[in-house]
Structure formats: C-alpha cells, structure tokens
C-alpha positions in Angstrom: 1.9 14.9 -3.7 2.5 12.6 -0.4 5.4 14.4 1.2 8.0 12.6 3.6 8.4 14.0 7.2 5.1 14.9 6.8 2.2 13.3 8.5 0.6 10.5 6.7 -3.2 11.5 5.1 -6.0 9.7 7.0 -6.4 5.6 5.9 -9.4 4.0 7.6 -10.2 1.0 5.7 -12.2 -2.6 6.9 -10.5 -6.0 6.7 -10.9 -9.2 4.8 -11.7 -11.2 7.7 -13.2 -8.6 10.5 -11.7 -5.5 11.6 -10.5 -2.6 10.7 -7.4 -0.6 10.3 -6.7 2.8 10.9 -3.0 4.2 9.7 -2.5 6.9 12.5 -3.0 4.2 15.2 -0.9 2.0 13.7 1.7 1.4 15.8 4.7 -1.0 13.9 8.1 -1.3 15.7 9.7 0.2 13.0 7.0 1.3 9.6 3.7 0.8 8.6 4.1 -0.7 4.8 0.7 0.2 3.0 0.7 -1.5 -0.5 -2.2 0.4 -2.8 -3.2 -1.9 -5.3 -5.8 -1.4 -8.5 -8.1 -4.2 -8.0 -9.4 -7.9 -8.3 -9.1 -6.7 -12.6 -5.6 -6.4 -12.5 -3.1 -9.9 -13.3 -0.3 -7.6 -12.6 -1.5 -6.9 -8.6 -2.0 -10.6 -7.9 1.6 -11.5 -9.3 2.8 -8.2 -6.8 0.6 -9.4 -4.0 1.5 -13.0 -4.4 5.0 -11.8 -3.9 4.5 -9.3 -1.5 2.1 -12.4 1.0 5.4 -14.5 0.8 7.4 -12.3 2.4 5.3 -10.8 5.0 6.9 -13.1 7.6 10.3 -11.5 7.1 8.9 -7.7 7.2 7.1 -8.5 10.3 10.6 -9.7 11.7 12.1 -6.5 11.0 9.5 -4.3 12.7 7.6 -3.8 9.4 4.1 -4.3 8.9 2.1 -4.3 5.6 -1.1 -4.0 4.8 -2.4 -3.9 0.7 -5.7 -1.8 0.3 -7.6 -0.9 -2.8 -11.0 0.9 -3.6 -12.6 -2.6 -4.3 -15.7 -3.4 -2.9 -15.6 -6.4 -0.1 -17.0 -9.1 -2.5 -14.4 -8.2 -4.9 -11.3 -7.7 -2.4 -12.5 -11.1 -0.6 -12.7 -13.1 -4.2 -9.0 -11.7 -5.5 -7.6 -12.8 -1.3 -9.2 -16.4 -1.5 -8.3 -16.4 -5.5 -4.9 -15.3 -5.6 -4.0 -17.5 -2.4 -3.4 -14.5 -0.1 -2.7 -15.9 3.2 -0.6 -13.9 5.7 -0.9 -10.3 3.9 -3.4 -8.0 5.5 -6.1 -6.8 3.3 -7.7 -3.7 3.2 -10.5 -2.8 1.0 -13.6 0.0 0.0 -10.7 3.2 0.1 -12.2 5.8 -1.3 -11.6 7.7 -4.2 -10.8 10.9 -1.7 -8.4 8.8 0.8 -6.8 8.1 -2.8 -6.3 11.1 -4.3 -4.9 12.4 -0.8 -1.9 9.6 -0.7 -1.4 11.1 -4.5 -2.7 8.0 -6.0 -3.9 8.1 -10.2 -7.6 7.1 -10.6 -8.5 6.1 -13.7 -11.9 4.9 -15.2 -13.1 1.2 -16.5 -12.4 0.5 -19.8 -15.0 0.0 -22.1 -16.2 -4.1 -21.7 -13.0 -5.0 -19.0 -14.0 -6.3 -15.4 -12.7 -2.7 -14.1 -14.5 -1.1 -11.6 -15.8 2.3 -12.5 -13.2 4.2 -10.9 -10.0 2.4 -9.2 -6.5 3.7 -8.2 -3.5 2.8 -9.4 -0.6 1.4 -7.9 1.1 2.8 -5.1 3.4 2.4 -1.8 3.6 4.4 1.6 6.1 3.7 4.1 4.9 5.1 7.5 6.8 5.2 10.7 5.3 4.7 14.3 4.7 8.4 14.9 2.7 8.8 11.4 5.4 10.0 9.3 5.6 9.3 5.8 9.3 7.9 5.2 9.1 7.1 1.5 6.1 7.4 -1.7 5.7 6.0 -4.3 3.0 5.8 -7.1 2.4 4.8 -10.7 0.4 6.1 -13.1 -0.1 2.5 -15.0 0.4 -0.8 -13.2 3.9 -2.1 -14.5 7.1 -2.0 -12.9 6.2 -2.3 -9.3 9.4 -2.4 -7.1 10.6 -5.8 -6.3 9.0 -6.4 -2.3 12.2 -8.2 -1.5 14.4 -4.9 -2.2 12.2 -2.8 -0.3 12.4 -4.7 3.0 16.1 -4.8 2.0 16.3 -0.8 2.1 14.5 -0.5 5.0 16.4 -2.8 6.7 19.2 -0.4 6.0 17.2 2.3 7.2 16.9 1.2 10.2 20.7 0.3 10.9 21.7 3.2 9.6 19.6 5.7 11.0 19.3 6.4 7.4 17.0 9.5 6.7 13.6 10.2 4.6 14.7 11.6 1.6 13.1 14.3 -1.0 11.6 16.6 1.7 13.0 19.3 -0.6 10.9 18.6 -2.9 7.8 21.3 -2.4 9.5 25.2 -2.3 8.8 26.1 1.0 
C-alpha cells in the first residue's frame, strides 16, 4: 500500500523521445502527477491519456506536472504515443514489475490470444509533492472508472489554495 506523507517508492523510467525521468529529482512547483497506465492493449488508457495530453497545458500552469508510465516495452509505448496522438504528455515506459508492485499497482497476466503483454500493471495515479511526498494514491484493480483528469487538477488546485492536507495517513495502525 502507497501511503501519503510518506516518501514516494523509487520511479526511474526512460522517455519517448530521449531522456529519462527520475521521481525523487523531480522537482514540480507544486506535485509530480504520475499517471500508471496498462499498456498499448488497452482502448480504455488511450481514451484516459487522450484526455489526460489535453489538459497537460493547464496542470503545468498550476505547478503540476504529469508524466504517464507503463511496463511497456519502447516499441510498444512509442506506437500507442504516435497512435493515440499523444503530443504534450510525457511518456514513460519499461517500469518494472518491482517499481509496480512498490507504488501498490495490480499486475495481471495476458489473456489467452489478446495483444497483452505477459505481465502489465493496472491502472494507477500518484500525486507527489516537491520534497517526494506522496499526497494522494490511487489504483484499480481493472481498467474502468478512471477519475476524470479535469477534476483532479480541479482538487489539487484546491489543495494548493487551501493549504489543504494529504488525507488517509491513518490508514496503516502505527
């Protein structure tokens, strides 16, 4: 279980187009958005990212970057970016199954004659501050019912004007 005001696991991943990203050096005015998606297979994470790449402009002008990464290989993760028409989100691929599990993520196996890769994650969100803090988790254990991107940057917004606090670091007995 990822727990908020806790530091964020490790997340080293390359990026579509050169580079890397590392999560600890990450250093957003405000949070680090990291957007775990399943994989180039999955209709239901090109319809999230689509959404997701059309508002990047407006998380960035609240301090908030974002940055989708999945256990895809780089053939597949650049296909589904050039495919889908992802344009301004940054995309991080090859995670691996341990970097997964550690952000609490659901991995689950290909289906017998579907496009899956062998092992993938499922969906999942992060919301990291500057210092490495996890703010706010989420993760699914099927891809449906992603929150709508718009309403996050919307709470977050609030967040931040509010000096509103991470919530549900009660939820591990101490």
């Amino acid at each position: 279980m990822l727990l908020t005001r806790h530091a964020a696991p490790a997340l080293t991943v390359p990026l579509i187009g050169g580079g890397s990203v590392t999560l600890a050096e990450a250093k957003p005015e405000q949070f680090t958005i990291v957007v775990f998606y399943r994989g180039k297979h999955c209709p239901l994470c090109k319809k999230y990212l689509q959404e997701i790449d059309a508002l990047v402009g407006e998380a960035k002008s609240a301090g908030f970057d974002v940055i989708a990464v999945s256990m895809d290989s780089q053939e597949r993760a650049e296909a589904s970016t050039a495919e889908w028409g992802i344009e301004n989100l940054r995309m991080g691929y090859q995670m691996d199954e341990a970097t997964a599990r550690s952000f609490g993520l659901y991995i689950s196996s290909a289906r017998a004659g579907s496009t899956e890769p062998a092992r993938f994650s499922e969906p999942g969100l992060a919301v990291v501050d500057a210092e490495n803090v996890v703010f706010f988790a989420q993760v699914q254990s099927a891809p449906f019912t992603r929150p709508p991107f718009a309403d996050l940057i919307g709470g977050l917004k609030f967040v931040v004007a509010n000096n509103y606090p991470a919530r549900g670091d009660l939820s591990v007995a101490a």
